[in-house]
C-alpha positions, 0 to 999 in steps of 0.5 A: 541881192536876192537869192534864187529862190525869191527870184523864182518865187518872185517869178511864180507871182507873175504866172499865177496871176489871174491878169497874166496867164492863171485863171481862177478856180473855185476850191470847193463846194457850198457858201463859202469856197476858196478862190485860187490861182491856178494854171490849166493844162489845156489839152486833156489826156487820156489816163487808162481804167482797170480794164485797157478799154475804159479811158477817161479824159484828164486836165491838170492844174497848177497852183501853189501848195500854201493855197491848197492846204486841207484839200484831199483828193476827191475834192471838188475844184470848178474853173468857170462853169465846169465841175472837177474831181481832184483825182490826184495830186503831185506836189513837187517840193518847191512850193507847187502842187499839180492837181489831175482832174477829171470832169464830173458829169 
């Protein structure tokens, strides 16, 4: 019988596959980027600046914290044709790391 844990991770396949409910991003930039799976929050939120009067609108996207090892925030992740900066990243001690973007350009 399988434990909880592979039913769970067993689970995390189906939603970080691109052919179900993940897209896939490109990690990084250059001639050679990594192509993960990643699920997109697809409504933006507002995070406050220094001042109460600068807002900028962030995404956020979910993959797995083995496909993500050496990246760092300021990295850049592109999902289709749209340029991110990893502004943040929380991984949740289960094998899942949420990055907080924010579009460059």
């Amino acid at each position: 019988m399988a434990t909880f844990r592979e039913q769970l991770e067993a689970d995390l396949a189906v939603f970080l596959n691109a052919d179900e409910f993940a897209v896939e991003a490109d990690l990084g930039e250059g001639a050679d980027p990594r192509h993960i799976p990643v699920l997109v929050d697809e409504s933006p939120a507002l995070a406050e600046g220094p001042a109460a009067a600068v807002r900028t609108a962030t995404r956020e996207a979910t993959c797995r914290s083995a496909d993500i090892g050496g990246t760092k925030v300021g990295d850049t992740l592109f999902i289709g044709e749209t340029q991110y900066r990893i502004i943040d990243m929380q991984p949740d001690g289960a094998g899942l790391t949420t990055m907080i973007l924010t579009t460059i350009g």
